[in-house]
C-alpha positions, 0 to 999 in steps of 0.5 A: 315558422310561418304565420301567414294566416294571422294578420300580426302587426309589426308593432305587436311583434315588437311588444313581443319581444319587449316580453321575451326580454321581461319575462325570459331573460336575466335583466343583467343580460347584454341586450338585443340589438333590433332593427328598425322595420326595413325593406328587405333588400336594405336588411339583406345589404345593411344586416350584420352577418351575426346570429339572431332572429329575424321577422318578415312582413308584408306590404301592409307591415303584418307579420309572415315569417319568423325565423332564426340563424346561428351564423347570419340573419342577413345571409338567412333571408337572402335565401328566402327571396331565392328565386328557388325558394320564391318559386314556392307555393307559401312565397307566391301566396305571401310576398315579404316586403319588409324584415326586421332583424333582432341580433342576440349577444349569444348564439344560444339565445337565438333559438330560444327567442324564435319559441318564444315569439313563435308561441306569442304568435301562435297564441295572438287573436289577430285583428 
């Protein structure tokens, strides 16, 4: 899912799945492992071939992309910047520049943290 049109800072991402984590999850619940903001090529080398959720940033560190993976994260944004997928009208527009990674202990949990920051992204004011 895709957010170019907002400009979502990398640390409101953050406080939105700081959120998730109060408000969705059992407290009990293995915790999320969340990279730090990286450039994209050092995540595609360093990322864990785990399932979870991923964000894209611009240069700026505002949010463009959000997106999850049940097999791998990393394997997942490396198709992103494909040459294929870069020739893309959305990818030419907005240049990913950073990515940050947020592994979930089980599989499942992937998709339901993706809807939950799609709507918190969806429903951000911008700046």
């Amino acid at each position: 899912m895709a957010y170019a049109e907002k400009m979502i800072p990398s640390a409101a991402v953050r406080e939105m799945i700081d959120r998730y984590r109060n408000e969705a999850r059992n407290p009990a619940a293995p915790d999320f492992q969340i990279s730090e903001l990286a450039p994209v090529s050092e995540v595609i080398r360093s990322a864990p071939w785990d399932h979870g959720v991923y964000a894209i940033y611009r240069a700026d560190q505002t949010l463009i992309y959000i997106g999850m993976s049940m097999t791998s994260v990393a394997t997942r944004i490396a198709k992103h910047m494909s040459r294929r997928v870069q020739e893309s009208t959305f990818w030419q527009m907005h240049t990913g520049y950073f990515a940050q990674t947020i592994l979930v202990p089980n599989s499942w949990e992937a998709p339901s943290l993706e809807e939950f920051l799609v709507q918190q992204a969806l429903a951000y004011p911008g700046i």
